[in-house]
C-alpha positions as CSV (number, residue, x, y, z in Angstrom):
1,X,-54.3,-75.0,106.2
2,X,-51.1,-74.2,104.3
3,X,-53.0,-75.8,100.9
4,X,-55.9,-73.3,101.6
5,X,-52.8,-69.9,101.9
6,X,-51.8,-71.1,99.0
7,X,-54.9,-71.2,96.6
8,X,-55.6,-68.1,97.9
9,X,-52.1,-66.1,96.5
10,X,-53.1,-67.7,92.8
11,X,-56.1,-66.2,93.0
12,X,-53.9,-62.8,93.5
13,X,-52.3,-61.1,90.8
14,X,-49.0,-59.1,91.8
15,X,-47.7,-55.7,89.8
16,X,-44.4,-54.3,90.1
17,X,-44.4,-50.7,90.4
18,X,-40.7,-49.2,89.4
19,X,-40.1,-46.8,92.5
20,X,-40.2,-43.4,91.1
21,X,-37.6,-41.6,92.3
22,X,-36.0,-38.3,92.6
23,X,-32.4,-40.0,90.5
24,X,-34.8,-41.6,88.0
25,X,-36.8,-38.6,87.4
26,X,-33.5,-36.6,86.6
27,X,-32.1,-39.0,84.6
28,X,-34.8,-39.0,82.2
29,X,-35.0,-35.4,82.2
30,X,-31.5,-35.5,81.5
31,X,-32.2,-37.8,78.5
32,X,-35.1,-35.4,77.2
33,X,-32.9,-32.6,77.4
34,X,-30.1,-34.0,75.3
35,X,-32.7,-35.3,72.4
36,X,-34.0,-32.0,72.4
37,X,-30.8,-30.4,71.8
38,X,-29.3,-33.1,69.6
39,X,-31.9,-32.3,67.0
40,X,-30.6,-28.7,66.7
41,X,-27.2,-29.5,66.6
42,X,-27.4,-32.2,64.3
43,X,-29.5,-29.6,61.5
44,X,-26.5,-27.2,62.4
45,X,-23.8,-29.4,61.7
46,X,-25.4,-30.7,58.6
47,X,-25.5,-27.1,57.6
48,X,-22.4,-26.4,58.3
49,X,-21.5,-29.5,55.9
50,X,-23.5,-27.9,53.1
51,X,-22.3,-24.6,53.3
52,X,-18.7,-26.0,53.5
53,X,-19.2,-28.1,50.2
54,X,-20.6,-25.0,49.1
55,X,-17.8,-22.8,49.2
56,X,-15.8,-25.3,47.8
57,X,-18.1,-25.2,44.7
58,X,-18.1,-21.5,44.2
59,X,-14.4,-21.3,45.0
60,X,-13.7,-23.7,41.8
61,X,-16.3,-22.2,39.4
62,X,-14.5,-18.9,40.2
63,X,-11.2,-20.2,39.4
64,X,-13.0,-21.7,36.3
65,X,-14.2,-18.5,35.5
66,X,-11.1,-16.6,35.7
67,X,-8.8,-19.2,33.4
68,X,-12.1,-19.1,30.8
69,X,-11.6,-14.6,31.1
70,X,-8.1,-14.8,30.5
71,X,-7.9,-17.8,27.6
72,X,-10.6,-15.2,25.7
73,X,-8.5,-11.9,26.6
74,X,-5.3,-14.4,25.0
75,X,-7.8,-15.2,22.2
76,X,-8.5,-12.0,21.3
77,X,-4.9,-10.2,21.5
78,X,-4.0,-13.1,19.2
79,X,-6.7,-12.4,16.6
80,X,-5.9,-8.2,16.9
81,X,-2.3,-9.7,16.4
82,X,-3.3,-11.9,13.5
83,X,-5.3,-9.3,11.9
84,X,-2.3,-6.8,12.1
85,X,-0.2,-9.0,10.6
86,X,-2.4,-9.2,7.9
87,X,-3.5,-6.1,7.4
88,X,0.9,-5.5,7.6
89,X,1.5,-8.2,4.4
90,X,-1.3,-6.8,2.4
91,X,0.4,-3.5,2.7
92,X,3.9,-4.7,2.0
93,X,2.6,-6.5,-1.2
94,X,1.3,-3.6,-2.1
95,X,4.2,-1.0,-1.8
96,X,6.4,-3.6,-3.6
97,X,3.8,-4.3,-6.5
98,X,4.0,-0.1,-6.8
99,X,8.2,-0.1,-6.3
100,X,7.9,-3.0,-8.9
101,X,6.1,-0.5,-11.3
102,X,7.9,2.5,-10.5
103,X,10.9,0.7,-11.6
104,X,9.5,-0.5,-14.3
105,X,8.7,2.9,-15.4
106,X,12.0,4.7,-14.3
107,X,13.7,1.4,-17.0
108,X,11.1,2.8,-20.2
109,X,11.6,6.2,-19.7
110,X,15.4,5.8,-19.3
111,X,15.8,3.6,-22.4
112,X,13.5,6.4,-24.5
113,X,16.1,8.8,-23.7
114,X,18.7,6.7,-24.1
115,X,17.2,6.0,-27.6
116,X,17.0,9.9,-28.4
117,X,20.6,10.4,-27.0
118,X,21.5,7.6,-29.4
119,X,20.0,8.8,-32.2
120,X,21.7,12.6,-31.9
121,X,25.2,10.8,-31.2
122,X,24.6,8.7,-34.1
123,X,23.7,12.0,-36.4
124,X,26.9,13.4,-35.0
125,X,29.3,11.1,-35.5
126,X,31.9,10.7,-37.7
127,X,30.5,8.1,-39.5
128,X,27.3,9.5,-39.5
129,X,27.3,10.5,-43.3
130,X,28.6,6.9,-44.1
131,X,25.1,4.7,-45.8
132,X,24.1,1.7,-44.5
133,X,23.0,0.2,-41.2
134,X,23.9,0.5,-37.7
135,X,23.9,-1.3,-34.5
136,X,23.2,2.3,-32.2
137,X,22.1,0.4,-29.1
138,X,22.3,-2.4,-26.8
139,X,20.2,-2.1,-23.7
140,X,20.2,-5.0,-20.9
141,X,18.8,-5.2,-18.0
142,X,18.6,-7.8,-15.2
143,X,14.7,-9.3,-15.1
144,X,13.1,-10.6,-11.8
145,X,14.1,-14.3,-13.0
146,X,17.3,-15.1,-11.7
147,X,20.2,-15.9,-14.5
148,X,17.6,-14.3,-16.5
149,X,18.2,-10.6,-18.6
150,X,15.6,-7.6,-20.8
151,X,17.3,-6.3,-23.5
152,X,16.4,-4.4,-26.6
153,X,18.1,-3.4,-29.3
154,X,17.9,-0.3,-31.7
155,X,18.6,-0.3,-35.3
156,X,19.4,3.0,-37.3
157,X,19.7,3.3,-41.4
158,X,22.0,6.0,-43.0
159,X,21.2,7.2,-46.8
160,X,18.4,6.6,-49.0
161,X,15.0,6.6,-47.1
162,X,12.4,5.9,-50.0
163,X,12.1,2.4,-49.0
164,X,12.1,0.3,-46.0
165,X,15.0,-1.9,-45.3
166,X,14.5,-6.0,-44.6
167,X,16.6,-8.0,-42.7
168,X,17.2,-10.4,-39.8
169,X,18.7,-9.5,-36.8
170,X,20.9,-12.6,-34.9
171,X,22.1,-11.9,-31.5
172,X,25.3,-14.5,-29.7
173,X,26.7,-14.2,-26.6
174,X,30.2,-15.1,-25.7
175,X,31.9,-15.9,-22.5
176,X,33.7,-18.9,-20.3
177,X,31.7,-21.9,-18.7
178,X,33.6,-24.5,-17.1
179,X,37.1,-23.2,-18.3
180,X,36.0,-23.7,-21.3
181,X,34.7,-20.6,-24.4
182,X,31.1,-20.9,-25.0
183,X,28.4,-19.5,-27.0
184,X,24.2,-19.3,-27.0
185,X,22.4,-18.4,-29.6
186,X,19.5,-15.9,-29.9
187,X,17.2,-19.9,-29.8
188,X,19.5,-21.3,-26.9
189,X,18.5,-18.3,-24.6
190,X,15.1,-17.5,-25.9
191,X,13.5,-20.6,-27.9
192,X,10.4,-18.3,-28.3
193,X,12.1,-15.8,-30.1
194,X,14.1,-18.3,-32.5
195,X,17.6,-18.3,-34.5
196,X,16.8,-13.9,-35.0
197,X,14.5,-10.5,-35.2
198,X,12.7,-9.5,-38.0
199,X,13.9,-5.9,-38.5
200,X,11.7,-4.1,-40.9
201,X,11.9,-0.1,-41.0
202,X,13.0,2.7,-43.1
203,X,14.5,5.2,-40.4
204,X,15.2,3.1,-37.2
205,X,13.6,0.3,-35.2
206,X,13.6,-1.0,-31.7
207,X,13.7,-5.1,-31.6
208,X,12.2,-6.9,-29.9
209,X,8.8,-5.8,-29.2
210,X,7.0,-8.2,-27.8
211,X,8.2,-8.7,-23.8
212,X,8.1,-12.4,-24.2
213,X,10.6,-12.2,-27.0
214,X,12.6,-9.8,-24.8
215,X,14.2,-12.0,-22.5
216,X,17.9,-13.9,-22.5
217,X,18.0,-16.9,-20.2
218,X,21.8,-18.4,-18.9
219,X,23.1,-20.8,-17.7
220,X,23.7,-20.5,-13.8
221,X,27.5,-21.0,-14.2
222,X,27.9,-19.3,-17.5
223,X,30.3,-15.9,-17.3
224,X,29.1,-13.8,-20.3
225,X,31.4,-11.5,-21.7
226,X,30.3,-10.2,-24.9
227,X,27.3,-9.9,-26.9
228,X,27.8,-10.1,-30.7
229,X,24.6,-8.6,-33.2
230,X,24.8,-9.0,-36.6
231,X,22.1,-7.9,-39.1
232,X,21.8,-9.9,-42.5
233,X,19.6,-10.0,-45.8
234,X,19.3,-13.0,-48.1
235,X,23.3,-14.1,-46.3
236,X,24.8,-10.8,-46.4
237,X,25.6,-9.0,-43.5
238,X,24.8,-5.6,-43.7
239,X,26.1,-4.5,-40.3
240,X,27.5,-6.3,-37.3
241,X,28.6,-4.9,-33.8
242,X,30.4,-6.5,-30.4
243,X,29.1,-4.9,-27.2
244,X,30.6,-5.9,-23.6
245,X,28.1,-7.9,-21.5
246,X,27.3,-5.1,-19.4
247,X,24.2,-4.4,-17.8
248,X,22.1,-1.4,-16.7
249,X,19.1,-0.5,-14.4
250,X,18.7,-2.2,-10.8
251,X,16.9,-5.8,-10.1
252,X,13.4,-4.6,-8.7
């Protein structure tokens, strides 16, 4: 009898039903109800992220943007400034190359008076009926080379006039170097020039005439005191004159 109860529950099958109740029914209500709003909240948040990121991004290209506008504002005062500058040199080269020439002027017109001046003071002198030769003028003037001197010379004739008068002018200058009396040649300060001027003329002649030949170059620590000119033909002198080293004009 017990065998038979037994074979007849195998031949049962048994289901569990969960019991559906009121606390399980809210629970997973519960559960929906928080998916549904963790999906929201998770978009917003990620949002939130993005935008935050965002703002960071935009807040350092601004701050990019604003060093780039003031390294070009610096840029460009610096290139107005630059060009200023230049524009402010070409313009100072220029009024010094026109003071340069001014002067240069002001010295030639000066030294053609001073060559008419000589030439009445020479007609009026007391030795002016005496013949001969004569040392009327000594210009110098310093030149734009230091320890370096223009001069010109002007050579007048008294008496006959029917023919021109050859000679050769040498020039020394005198003074103290090292304690000691020294004297330079007319080669020792211009090697161009050589040992003396040709002086060729019949009424008066300025010597030298070419610029180069025009220039006396010193020693630094040479103190010249006089300069000695002495004209001669075939070894005689016909005239010779001692000026004091003294100079005229201003150093453009």
């Amino acid at each position: 009898m017990a065998r038979r109860s037994y074979s007849s529950l195998r031949e049962h099958s048994v289901v569990l039903m969960p019991r559906n109740t009121p606390f399980v029914q809210g629970l997973k209500r519960l559960l929906l109800l928080a998916l549904v709003l963790a999906i929201p909240s998770a978009a917003w948040l990620g949002w939130q992220a993005g935008q935050k990121s965002q703002a960071d991004v935009v807040m350092q290209r601004d701050m990019l943007l604003t060093s780039e506008q003031r390294l070009q504002d610096e840029v460009i005062e610096q290139r107005q400034r630059l060009q200023q500058m230049d524009v402010d040199v070409r313009l100072a080269n220029e009024s010094y190359a026109e003071a340069q020439q001014l002067v240069r002027a002001m010295e030639q017109q000066l030294f053609r008076l001073q060559q008419d001046l000589a030439q009445y003071q020479g007609a009026l002198g007391s030795d002016a009926a005496t013949p001969g030769l004569r040392i009327q003028y000594f210009d110098l003037q310093p030149a734009e080379v230091p320890d370096t001197w223009r001069f010109r010379v002007m050579v007048t004739r008294i008496g006959s006039e029917t023919e021109n008068v050859t000679a050769r002018l040498e020039i020394q200058v005198h003074g103290e170097q090292d304690g000691e009396a020294v004297s330079f040649s007319l080669a020792d300060m211009n090697a161009a020039a050589g040992d003396s001027l040709s002086l060729d003329f019949r009424y008066f002649q300025v010597v030298p005439e070419a610029a180069e030949l025009a220039l006396l170059t010193l020693p630094a620590d040479f103190l010249p005191e006089t300069v000695e000119l002495r004209a001669k033909n075939n070894g005689e002198t016909l005239v010779e004159h001692r000026f004091d080293w003294t100079t005229t004009g201003v150093r453009p």
